[in-house]
TORDREN-305674 format. One record per residue (C-alpha): residue number from 0; z negated, y negated, x. Coordinates in Angstrom, 3 decimals. Example, Ala and Ser with C-alpha at 12.3 -4.5 7.8 and 13.67 -1.06 7.14 Angstrom:
% residues 2
+-----+----------+----------+----------+
! num !        Z !        Y !        X !
+-----+----------+----------+----------+
!   0 !   -7.800 !    4.500 !   12.300 !
!   1 !   -7.140 !    1.060 !   13.670 !
+-----+----------+----------+----------+
This chain:
% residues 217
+-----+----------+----------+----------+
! num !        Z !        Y !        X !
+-----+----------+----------+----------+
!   0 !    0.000 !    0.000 !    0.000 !
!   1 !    0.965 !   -3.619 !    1.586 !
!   2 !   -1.651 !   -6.208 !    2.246 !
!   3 !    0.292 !   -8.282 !   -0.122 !
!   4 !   -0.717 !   -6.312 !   -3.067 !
!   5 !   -4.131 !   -5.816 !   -2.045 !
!   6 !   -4.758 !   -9.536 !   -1.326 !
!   7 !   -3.326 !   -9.736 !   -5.143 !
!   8 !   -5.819 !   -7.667 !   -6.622 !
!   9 !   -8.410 !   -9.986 !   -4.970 !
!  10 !   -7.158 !  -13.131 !   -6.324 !
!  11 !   -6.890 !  -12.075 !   -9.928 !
!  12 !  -10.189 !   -9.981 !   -9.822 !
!  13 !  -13.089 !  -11.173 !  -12.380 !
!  14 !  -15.144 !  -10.697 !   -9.521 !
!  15 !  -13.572 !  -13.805 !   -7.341 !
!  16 !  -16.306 !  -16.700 !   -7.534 !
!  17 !  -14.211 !  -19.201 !   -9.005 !
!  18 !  -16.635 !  -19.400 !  -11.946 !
!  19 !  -13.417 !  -18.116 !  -14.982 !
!  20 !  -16.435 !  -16.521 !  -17.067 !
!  21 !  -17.814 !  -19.781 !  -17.917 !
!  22 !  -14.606 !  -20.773 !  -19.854 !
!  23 !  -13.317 !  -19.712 !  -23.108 !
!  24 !  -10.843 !  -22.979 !  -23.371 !
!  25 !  -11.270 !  -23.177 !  -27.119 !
!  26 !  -11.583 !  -19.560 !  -28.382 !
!  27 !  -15.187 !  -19.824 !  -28.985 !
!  28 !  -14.735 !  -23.076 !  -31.178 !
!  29 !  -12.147 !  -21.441 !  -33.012 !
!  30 !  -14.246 !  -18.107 !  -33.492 !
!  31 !  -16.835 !  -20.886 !  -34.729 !
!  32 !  -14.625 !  -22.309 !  -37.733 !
!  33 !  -13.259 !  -18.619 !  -38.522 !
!  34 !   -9.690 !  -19.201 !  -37.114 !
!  35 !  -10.302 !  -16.146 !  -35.294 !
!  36 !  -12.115 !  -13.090 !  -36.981 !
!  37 !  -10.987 !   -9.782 !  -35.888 !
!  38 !   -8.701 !   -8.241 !  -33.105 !
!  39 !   -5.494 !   -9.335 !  -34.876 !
!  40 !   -6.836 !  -12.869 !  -34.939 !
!  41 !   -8.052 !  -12.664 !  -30.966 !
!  42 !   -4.176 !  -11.077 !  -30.364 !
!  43 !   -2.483 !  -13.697 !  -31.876 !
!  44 !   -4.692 !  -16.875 !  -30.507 !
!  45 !   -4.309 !  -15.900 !  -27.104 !
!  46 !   -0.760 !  -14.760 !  -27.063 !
!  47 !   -0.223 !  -18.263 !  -29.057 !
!  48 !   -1.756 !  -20.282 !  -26.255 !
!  49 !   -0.188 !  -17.723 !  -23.612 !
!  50 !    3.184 !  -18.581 !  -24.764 !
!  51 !    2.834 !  -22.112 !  -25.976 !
!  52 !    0.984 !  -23.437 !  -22.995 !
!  53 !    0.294 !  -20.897 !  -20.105 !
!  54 !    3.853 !  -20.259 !  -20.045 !
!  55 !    5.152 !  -23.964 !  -20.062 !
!  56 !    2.799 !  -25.203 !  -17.893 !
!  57 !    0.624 !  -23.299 !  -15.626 !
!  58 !    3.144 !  -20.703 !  -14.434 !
!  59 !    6.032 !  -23.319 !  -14.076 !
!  60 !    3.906 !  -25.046 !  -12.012 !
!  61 !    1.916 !  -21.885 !   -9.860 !
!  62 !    6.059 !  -21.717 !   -9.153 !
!  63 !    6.541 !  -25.432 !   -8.079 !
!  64 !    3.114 !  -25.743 !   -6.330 !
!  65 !    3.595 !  -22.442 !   -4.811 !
!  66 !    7.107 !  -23.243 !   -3.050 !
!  67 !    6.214 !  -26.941 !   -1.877 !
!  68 !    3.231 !  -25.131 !    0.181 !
!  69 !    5.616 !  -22.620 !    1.809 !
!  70 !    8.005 !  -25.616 !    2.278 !
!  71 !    5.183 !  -27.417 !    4.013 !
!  72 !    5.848 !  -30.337 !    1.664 !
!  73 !    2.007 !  -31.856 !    0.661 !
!  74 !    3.813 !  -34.770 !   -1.148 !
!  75 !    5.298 !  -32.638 !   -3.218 !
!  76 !    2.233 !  -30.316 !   -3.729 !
!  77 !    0.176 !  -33.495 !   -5.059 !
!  78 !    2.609 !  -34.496 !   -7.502 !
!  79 !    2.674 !  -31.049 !   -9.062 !
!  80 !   -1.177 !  -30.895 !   -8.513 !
!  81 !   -0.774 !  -34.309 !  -10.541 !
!  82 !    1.332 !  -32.823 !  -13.383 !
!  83 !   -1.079 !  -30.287 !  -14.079 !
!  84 !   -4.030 !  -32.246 !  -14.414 !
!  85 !   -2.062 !  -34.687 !  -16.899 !
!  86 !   -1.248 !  -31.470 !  -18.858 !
!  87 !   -5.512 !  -30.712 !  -20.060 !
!  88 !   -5.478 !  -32.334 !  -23.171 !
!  89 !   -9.280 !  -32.976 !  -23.204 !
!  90 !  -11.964 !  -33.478 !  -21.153 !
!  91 !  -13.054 !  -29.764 !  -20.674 !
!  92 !   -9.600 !  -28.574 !  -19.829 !
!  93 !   -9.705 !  -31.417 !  -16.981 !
!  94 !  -13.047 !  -29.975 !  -15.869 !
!  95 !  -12.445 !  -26.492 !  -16.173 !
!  96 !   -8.821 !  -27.063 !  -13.917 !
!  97 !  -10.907 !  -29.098 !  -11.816 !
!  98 !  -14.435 !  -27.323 !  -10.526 !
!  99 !  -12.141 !  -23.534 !  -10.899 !
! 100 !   -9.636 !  -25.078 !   -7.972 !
! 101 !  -12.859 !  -26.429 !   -5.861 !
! 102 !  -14.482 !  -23.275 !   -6.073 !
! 103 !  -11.228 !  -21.262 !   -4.619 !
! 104 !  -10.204 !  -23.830 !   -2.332 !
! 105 !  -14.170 !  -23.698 !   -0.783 !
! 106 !  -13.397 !  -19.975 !   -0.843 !
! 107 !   -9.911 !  -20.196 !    1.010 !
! 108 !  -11.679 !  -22.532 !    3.707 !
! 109 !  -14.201 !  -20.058 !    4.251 !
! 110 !  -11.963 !  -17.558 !    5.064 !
! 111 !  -10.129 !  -20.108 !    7.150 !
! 112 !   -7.016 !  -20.298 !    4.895 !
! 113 !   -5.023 !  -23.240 !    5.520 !
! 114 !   -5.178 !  -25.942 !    3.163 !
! 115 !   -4.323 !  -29.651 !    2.355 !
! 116 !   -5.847 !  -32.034 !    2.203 !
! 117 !   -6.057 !  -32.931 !   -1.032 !
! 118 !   -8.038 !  -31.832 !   -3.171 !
! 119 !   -6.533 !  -29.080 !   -5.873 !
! 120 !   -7.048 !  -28.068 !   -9.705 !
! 121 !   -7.131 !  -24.293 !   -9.998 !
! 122 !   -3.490 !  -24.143 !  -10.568 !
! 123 !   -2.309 !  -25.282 !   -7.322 !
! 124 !   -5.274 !  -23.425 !   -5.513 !
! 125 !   -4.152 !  -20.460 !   -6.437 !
! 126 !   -0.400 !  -20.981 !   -5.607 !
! 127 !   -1.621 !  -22.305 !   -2.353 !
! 128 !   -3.880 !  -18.890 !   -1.466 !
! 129 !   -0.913 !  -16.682 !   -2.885 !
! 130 !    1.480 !  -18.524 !   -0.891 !
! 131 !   -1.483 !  -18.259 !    2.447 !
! 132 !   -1.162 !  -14.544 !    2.049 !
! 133 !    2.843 !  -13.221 !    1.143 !
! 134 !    1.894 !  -12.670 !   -2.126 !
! 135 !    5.865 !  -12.688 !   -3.561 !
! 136 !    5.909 !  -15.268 !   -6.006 !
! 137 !    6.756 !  -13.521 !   -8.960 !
! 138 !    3.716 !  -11.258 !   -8.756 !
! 139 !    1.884 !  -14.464 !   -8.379 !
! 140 !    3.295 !  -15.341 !  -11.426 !
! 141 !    2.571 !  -12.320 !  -13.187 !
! 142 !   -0.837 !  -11.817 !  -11.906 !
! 143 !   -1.719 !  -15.594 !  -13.072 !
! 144 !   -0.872 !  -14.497 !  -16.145 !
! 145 !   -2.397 !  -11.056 !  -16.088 !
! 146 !   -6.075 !  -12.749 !  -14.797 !
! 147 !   -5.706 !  -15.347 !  -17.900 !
! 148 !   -5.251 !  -13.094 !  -20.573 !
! 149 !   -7.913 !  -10.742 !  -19.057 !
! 150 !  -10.699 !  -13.446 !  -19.647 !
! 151 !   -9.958 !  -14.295 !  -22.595 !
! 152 !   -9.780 !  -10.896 !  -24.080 !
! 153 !  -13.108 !  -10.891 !  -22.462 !
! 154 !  -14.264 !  -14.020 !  -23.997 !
! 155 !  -13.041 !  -12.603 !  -27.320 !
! 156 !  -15.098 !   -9.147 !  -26.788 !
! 157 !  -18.039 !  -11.230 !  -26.755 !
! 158 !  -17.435 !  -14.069 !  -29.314 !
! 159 !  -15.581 !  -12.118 !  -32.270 !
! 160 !  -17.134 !   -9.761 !  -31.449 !
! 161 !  -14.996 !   -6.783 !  -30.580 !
! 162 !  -15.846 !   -3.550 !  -28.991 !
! 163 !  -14.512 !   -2.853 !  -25.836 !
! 164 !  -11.934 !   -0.485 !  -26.779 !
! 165 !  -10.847 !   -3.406 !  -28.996 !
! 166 !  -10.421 !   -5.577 !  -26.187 !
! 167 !   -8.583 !   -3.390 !  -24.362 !
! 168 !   -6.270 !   -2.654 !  -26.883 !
! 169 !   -5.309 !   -6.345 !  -27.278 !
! 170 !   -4.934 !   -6.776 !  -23.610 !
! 171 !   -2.364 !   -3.688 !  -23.373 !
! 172 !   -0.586 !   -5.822 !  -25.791 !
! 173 !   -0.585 !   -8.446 !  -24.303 !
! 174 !    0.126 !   -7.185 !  -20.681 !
! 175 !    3.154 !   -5.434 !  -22.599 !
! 176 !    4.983 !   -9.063 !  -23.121 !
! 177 !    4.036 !  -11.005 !  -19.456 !
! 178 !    7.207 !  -10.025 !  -18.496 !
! 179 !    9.033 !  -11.713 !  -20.801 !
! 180 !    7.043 !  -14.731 !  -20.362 !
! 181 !    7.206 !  -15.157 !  -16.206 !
! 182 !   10.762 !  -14.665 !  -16.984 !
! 183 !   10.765 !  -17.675 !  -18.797 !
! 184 !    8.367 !  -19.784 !  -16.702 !
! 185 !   10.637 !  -19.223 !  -14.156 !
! 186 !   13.446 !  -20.571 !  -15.458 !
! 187 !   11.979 !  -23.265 !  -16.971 !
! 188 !   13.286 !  -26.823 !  -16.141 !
! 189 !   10.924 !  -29.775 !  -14.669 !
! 190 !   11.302 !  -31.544 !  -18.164 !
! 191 !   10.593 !  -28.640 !  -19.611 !
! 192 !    7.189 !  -28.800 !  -18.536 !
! 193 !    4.527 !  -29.422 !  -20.935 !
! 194 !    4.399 !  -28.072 !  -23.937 !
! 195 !    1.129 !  -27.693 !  -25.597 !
! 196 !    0.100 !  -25.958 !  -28.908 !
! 197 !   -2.061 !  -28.628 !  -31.462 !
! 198 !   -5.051 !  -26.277 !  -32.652 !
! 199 !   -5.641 !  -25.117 !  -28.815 !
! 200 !   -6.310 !  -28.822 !  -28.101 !
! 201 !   -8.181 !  -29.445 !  -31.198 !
! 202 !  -10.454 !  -26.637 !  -30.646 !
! 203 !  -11.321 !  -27.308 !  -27.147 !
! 204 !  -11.524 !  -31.102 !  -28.048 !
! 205 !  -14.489 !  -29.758 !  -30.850 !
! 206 !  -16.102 !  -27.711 !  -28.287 !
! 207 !  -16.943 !  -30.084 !  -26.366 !
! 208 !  -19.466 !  -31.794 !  -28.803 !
! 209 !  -20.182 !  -27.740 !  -30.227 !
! 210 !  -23.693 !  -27.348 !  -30.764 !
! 211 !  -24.407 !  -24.027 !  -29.380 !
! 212 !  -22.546 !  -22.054 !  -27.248 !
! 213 !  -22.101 !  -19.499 !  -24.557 !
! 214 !  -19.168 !  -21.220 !  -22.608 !
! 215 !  -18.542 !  -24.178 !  -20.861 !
! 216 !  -14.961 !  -25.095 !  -22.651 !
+-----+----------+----------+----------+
């Protein structure tokens, strides 16, 4: 097995201290006003922020962010870095994009990656470490995806809740259509950057002022 693959694994893992448990961007908020109730809800939230958002925005720009760090281009890297900060609709998006890329940059410099110097949302840290260690770019891609829809099923499996078989059930479903969606991130145009999907930002907008709850966003 290449190192490649291995170093992969790592990045995606729920056990990489970037702090991903903390965040349910939205889901619990919209387990709070019923919009999602059982495993068919959970299935079709997440796959309706997967392909409305994750695959407009955050693997478009794991691509862009990815290839201006192999093409030693910081300027470039910034201005994508940029993009994707303008894309979190609400305060606990920003946050969340924010504190997950300082906690994997702080990792990558303690492992003496190298970096740049400024400072990155989670999006371009991770293109950054993929690009560090040969990960190809379209299992970068894929295992962006892959890591996103993971904690969310998780974050459903607690919220809804489900049982784990549950979960795992809507995550093979999932995982069954990430091809289709890296496909289209990575053909995806720079003005085609950006799409969003209303009730994701309205619940994560409502969470923030939520009066109990388990996650940070």
């Amino acid at each position: 097995m290449s190192t490649d693959v291995l170093r992969l694994w790592q990045l995606i893992s729920p056990a990489l201290p970037v702090g991903a448990f903390h965040y349910s961007q939205g889901l619990e908020q919209a387990v709070q006003r019923g919009w999602v109730a059982d495993a068919d809800h959970a299935y079709d939230w997440i796959r309706g922020v997967l392909v409305n958002v994750v695959t407009w925005v955050d693997l478009p720009l794991v691509k862009r962010a990815y290839e201006a760090w192999k093409g030693s281009d910081e300027a470039d890297l910034d201005r994508w870095n940029g993009i994707s900060a303008a894309c979190r609709e609400t305060a606990e998006l920003r946050a969340e994009e924010q504190q997950m890329g300082a906690a994997l940059t702080r990792l990558a410099g303690s492992m003496d990656e190298p970096l740049p110097r400024q400072p990155l949302g989670f999006t371009a840290a991770f293109a950054v470490v993929a690009a560090n260690n040969n990960i190809p770019l379209q299992d970068a891609m894929m295992g962006f995806a892959w890591a996103w829809c993971e904690n969310q099923t998780l974050a459903a499996v607690k919220l809804v809740p489900l049982g784990h078989h549950m979960g795992q059930s809507v995550l093979r479903r999932l995982g069954g259509e990430l091809g289709e969606m890296v496909a289209l991130a990575d053909a995806c145009t720079d003005a085609q950057i950006g799409r969003t999907a209303p009730g994701f930002a309205m619940a994560s907008g409502a969470h923030e002022t939520q009066y109990s709850r388990l996650f940070r966003s």
